[in-house]
C-alpha positions in Angstrom: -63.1 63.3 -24.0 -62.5 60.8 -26.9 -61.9 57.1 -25.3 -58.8 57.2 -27.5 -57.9 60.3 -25.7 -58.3 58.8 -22.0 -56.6 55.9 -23.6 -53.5 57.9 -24.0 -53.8 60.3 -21.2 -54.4 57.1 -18.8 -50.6 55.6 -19.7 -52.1 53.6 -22.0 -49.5 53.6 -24.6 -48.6 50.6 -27.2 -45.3 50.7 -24.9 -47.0 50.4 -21.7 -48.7 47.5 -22.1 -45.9 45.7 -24.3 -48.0 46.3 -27.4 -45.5 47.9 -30.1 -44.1 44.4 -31.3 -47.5 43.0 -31.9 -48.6 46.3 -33.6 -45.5 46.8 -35.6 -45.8 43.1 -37.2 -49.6 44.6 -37.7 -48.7 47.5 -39.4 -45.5 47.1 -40.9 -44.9 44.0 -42.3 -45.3 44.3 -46.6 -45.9 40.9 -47.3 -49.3 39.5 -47.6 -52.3 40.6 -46.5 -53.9 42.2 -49.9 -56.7 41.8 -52.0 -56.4 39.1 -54.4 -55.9 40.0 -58.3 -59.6 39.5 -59.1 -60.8 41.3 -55.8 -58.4 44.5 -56.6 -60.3 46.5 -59.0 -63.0 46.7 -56.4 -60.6 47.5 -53.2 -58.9 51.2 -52.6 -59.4 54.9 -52.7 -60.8 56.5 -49.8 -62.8 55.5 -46.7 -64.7 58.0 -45.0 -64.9 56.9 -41.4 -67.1 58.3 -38.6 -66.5 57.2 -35.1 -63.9 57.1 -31.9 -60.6 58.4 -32.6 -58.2 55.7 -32.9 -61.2 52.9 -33.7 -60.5 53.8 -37.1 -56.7 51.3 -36.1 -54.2 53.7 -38.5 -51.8 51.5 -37.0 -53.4 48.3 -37.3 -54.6 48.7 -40.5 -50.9 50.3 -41.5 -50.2 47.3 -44.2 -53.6 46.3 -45.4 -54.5 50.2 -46.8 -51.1 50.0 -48.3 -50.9 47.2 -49.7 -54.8 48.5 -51.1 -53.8 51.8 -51.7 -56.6 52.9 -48.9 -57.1 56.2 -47.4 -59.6 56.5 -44.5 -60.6 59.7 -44.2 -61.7 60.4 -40.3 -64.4 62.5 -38.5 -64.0 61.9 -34.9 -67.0 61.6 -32.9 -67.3 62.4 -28.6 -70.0 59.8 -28.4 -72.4 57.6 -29.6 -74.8 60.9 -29.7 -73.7 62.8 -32.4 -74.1 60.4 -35.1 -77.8 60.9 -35.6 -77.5 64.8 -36.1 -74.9 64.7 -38.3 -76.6 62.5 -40.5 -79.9 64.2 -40.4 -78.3 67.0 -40.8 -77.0 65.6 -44.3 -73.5 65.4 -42.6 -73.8 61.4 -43.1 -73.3 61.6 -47.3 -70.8 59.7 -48.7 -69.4 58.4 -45.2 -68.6 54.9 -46.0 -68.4 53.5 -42.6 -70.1 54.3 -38.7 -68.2 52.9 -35.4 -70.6 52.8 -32.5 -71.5 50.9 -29.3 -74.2 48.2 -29.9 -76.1 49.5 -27.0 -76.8 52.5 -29.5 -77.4 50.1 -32.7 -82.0 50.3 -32.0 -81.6 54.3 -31.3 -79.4 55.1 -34.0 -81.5 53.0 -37.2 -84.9 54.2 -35.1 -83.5 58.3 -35.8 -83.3 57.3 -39.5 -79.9 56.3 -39.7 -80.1 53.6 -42.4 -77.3 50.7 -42.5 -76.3 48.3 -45.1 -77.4 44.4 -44.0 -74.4 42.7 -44.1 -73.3 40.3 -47.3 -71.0 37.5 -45.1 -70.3 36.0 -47.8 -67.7 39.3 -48.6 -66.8 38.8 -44.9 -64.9 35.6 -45.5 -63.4 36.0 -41.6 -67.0 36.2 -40.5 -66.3 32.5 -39.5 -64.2 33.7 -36.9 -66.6 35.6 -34.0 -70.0 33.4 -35.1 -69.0 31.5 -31.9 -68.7 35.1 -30.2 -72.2 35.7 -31.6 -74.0 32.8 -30.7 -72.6 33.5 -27.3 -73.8 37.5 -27.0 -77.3 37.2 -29.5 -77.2 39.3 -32.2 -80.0 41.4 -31.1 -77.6 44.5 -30.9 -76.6 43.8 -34.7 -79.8 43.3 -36.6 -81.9 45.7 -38.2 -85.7 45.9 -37.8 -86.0 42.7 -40.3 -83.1 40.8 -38.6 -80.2 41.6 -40.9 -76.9 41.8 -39.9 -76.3 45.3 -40.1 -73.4 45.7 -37.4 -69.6 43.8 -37.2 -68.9 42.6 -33.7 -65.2 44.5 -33.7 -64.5 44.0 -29.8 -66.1 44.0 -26.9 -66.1 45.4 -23.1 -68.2 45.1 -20.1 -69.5 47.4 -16.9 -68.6 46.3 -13.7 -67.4 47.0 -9.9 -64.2 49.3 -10.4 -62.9 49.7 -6.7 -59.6 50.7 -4.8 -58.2 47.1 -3.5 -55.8 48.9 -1.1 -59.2 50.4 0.7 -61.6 47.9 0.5 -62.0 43.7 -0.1 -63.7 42.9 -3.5 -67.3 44.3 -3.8 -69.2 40.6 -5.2 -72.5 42.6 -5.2 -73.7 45.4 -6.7 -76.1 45.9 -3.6 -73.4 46.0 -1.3 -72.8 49.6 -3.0 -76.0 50.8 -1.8 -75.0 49.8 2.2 -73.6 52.4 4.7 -70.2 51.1 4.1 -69.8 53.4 0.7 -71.7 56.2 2.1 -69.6 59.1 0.3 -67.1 56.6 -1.2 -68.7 56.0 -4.3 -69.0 57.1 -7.8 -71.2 56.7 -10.8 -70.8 58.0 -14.3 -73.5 61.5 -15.3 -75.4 59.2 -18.0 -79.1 58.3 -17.9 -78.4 55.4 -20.1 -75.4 53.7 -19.1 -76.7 53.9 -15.2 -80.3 52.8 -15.9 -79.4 50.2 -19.0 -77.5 48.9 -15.9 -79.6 48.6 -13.1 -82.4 47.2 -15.4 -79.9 44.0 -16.3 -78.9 44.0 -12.3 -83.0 43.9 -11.3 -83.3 41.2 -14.0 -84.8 43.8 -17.1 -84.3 44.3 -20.6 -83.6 47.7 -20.6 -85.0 48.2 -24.3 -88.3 46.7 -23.0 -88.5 48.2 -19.9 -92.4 48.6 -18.5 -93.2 52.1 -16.4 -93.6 49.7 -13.6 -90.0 48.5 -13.7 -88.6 51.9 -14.3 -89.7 53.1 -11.1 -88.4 49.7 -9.4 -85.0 51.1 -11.5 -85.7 54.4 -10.2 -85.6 53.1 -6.3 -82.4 51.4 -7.0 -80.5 54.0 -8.4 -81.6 56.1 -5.5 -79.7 54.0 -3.4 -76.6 54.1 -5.5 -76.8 58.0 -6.1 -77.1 58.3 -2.1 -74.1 57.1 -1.7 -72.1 59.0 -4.1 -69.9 61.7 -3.3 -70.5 63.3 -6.6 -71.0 62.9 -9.9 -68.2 62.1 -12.5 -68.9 63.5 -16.5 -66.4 61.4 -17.2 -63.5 58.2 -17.2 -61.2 60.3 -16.8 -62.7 62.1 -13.5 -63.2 58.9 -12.1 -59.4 58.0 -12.3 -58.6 61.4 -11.1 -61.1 60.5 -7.9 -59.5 57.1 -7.1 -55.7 58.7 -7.7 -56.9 61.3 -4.7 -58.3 58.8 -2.8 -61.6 60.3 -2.5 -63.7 57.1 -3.5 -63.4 53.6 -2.9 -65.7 52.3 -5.9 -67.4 53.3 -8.9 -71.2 52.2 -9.9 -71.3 51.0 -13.9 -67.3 51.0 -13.9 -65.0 50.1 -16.8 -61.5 47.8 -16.5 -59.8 50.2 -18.6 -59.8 52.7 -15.3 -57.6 49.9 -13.8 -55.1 50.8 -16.3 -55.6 54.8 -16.4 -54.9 54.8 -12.6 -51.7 52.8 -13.2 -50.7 55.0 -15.3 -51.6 57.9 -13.2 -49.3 55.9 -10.5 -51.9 54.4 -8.6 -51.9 50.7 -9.0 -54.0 49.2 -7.0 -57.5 49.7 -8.8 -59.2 46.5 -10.3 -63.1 45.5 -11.6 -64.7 42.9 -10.9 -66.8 42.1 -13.7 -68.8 39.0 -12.4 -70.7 40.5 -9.6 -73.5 38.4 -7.9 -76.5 40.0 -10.2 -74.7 39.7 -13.4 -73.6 43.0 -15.2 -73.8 44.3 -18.8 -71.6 44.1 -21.9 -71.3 46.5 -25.2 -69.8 45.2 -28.0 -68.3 47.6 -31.1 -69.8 47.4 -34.0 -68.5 48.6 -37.7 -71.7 49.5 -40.1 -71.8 50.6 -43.7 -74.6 53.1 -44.0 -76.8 52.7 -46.8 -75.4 55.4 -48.8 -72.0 54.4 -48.4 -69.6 56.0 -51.7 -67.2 52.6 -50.6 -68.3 49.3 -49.7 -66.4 47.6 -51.6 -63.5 48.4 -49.2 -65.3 48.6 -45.9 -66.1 45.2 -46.3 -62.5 44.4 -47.0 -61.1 46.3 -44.1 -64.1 44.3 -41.7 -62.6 41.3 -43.0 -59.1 42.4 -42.0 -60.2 43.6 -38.5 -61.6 39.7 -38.2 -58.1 38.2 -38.5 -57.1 36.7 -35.2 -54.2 39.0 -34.8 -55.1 42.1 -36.0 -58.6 41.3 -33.7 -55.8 41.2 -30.9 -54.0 44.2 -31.4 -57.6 46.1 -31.6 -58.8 44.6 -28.3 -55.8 45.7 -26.7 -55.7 49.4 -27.9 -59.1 49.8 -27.1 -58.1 48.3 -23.9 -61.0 45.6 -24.4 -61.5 42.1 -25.3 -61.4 39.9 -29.0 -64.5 38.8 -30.8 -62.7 36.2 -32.5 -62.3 32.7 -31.8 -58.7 32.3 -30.5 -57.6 35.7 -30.5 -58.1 36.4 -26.7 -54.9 34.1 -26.4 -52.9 36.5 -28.3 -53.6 39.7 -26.1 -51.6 41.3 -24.0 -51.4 40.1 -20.4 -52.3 42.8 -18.6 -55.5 43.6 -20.6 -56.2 40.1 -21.7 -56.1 39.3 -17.6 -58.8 42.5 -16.9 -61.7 39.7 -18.7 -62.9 36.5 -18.3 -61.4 33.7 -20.4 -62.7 32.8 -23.9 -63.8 29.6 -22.3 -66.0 30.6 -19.7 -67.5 33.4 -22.6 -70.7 31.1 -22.5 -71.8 31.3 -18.8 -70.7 34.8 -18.6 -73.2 36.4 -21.2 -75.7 34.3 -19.6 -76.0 36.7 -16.8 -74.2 39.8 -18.3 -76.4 40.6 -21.0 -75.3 42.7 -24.3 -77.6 45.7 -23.5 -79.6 47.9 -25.3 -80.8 51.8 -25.0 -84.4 52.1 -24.4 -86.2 53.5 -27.9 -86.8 56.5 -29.3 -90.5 55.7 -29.6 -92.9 53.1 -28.1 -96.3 52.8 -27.2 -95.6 49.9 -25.1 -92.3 50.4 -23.3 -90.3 53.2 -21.2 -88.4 55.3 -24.1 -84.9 57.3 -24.4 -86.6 60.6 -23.2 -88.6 58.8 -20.3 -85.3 57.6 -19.0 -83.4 60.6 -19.4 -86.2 62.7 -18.3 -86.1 60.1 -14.8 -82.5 60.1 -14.5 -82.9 64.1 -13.6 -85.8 63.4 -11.0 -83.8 61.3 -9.1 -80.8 63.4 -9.3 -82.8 66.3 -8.1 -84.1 64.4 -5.0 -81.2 62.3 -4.2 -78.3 64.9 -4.2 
């Protein structure tokens, strides 16, 4: 399932969260917000888009493609794993502009994906999230030679997802692996998320991760996994497992669930996203591959993304936070309130890292197959 499709079948509507006023001066509002006279010429006709449904903002973006005379053109994606085969499959010609997770941004430029490094100086809004960048690292946006190859769009972060009408707030991730959870607890079928997670937990760098720390991951996701009643493939199982009361917490959960349970009438599900250990973040990013038909407007339309409002609207559709300076403020309440305040941004990505999947290749550190090929291991043994 799409995210934008657990968005909606979680409740999470623009009415829901008190969204549609914010969105309709967004989207409907003709005045302003165009290319100037000498920027026109280069700004319009059609953007081929591949990513998330609905992170391609029709809504959002309502006034500024039609007030350009835009198009985007969308191919929707399930994840962040079928953007390398469709563009070494040739699929990726003439697609103008890729929406991904950072943690994907090494993997996806190491399978031969090629991205555009950034001009900023077309960005003129770039101005706006440098704060948000000094505070993250830009090691999920760079290419090999330290471009800026990926815009910050928004951002989220894993955490403790739990049932506050069953149990107090978990504040460690280790209290997951006591007897208290023993068949209570969930944790999302993915090698990458679960082990890009406990790496940052244990203290490692999950895209320089040595074979000896890997099997230090491997014990500590053995724990986890032995307490897990099953297995969820997906967000939306995991909401359908709190709604029947079947689990009290969730390993590498997402504060978006809090709002898919409300909407599924259970309202008492909440994340703490500050454990003891820390956590890990993923961030959005908009790229322009290198063989992009339209540049000219995908830099235009990044630049419109990076306007504190519309940077609010996007945060709360996606059901995560702004990248921009001041934009946080002008969320909605109830998903604004699921993240920590702008101000304290600093100390919190000091212990909650912006993760990275482990490479393709390496000679010197635990790769994308060596992780996946572990995560079954321990499956196999645990459950």
């Amino acid at each position: 399932l799409s995210r934008r499709v657990l968005l909606k079948r979680g409740g999470v509507g623009v009415a829901g969260l008190g969204l549609a006023p914010l969105l309709a001066a967004c989207g409907d509002d003709d005045s302003g917000g165009g290319a100037s006279s000498s920027e026109k010429p280069k700004v319009g006709g059609t953007v081929d888009y591949l990513g998330y449904e609905g992170e391609d903002f029709p809504e959002i973006l309502k006034r500024f493609k039609k007030a350009n005379d835009i198009t985007i053109k969308s191919s929707y994606i399930g994840n962040t794993d079928d953007i390398a085969p469709k563009f070494a499959a040739g699929g990726g010609e003439g697609i103008d502009v890729v929406d991904y997770g950072s943690f994907a941004s090494t993997r996806l430029q190491q399978s031969g994906v090629e991205f555009l490094p950034l001009d900023l100086e077309r960005i003129p809004n770039w101005k706006n999230i440098e704060k948000f960048i000094d505070q993250t690292g830009d090691q999920s946006y760079v290419n090999d030679a330290g471009e800026i190859v990926g815009a910050p769009i928004y951002w989220g972060a894993l955490g403790i997802t739990y049932d506050s009408s069953a149990i107090d707030e978990p504040k460690s991730w280790e209290e997951l692996r006591g007897p208290a959870f023993k068949n209570k607890l969930t944790m999302i079928d993915s090698a990458t998320t679960n082990y890009d997670l406990a790496a940052a937990i244990l203290g490692y760098n999950s895209n320089e991760m040595t074979k000896d720390q890997l099997d230090e991951v491997n014990d500590y996701l053995k724990g986890i996994l032995a307490n897990c009643r099953k297995l969820a493939a997906s967000f939306g199982d995991i909401t359908n497992l709190f709604v029947s009361g079947e689990i009290n917490a969730v390993f590498a959960g997402w504060a978006a669930v809090n709002v898919f349970a409300a909407g599924a009438g259970k309202k008492t599900i909440k994340t703490n996203l500050t454990p003891e250990e820390g956590s890990a973040a993923f961030v959005e990013l908009w790229s322009i591959p290198a063989d992009a038909d339209n540049p000219d407007t995908v830099y235009a339309l990044i630049n419109e993304l990076l306007e504190p409002k519309l940077n609010a609207a996007v945060a709360d559709t996606t059901v995560g936070s702004a990248t921009v300076t001041g934009a946080a403020a002008l969320q909605a309440k109830p998903v604004a309130s699921l993240y920590p305040a702008e101000s304290d941004l600093a100390s919190y990505f000091e212990q909650s890292v912006v993760y990275l999947n482990p490479p393709l290749e390496s000679d010197e550190f635990v790769t994308f197959g060596d992780v996946t090929e572990a995560w079954q291991q321990i499956k196999s043994e645990v459950l």
